[in-house]
C-alpha positions, 0 to 999 in steps of 0.5 A, spaced: 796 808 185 792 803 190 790 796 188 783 798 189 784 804 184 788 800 180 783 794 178 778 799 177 783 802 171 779 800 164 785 803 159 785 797 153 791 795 150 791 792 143 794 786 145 787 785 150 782 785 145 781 777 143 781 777 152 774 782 151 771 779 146 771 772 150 778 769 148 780 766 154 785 761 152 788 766 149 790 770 155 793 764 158 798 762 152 800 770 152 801 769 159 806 762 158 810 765 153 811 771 157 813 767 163 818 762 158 821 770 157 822 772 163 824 765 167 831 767 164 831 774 167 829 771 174 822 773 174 814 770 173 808 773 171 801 771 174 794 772 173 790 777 179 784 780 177 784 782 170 791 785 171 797 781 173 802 780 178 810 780 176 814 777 181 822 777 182 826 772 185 827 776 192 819 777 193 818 784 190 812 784 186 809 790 181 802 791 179 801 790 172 796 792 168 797 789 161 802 787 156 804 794 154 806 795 161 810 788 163 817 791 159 817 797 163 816 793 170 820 787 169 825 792 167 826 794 174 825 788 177 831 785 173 838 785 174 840 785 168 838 790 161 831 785 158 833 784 150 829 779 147 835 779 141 840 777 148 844 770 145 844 768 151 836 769 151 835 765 144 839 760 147 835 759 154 829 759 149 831 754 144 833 749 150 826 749 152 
């Protein structure tokens, strides 16, 4: 799908629904969070548009449309299985 295309796409996830109703904030923190997750798989997610853009440490870079979609392409852009119960994940976490 072509970048045009892909921002004209208007599919709502259900994490979305405080952004439409005018949330900013709330799209900021669910984009910290997320980002504080993927720093320890080598990844940081940024905002384009009404979408994001997830970037690994090499340059390559996925177009994603919501959090729905964010598991599904970090998955390809990681080295390594994405496991949110990881040890060594909830220790990257609890070290801040």
């Amino acid at each position: 799908m072509c970048v045009l295309c892909a921002d004209l796409n208007t599919a709502l996830h259900w994490s979305d629904v405080s952004t439409q109703q005018g949330c900013l904030r709330s799209r900021i923190q669910k984009l910290k969070v997320a980002n504080l997750i993927l720093k320890f798989y080598g990844l940081k997610l940024s905002v384009w548009g009404n979408q994001f853009i997830l970037e690994d440490q090499k340059g390559r870079k996925e177009l994603v449309r919501d959090l729905g979609d964010l598991c599904y392409k970090a998955q390809n852009l990681s080295n390594r299985p994405l496991d949110i119960l990881d040890p060594d994940l909830l220790a990257f976490l609890d070290c801040g």
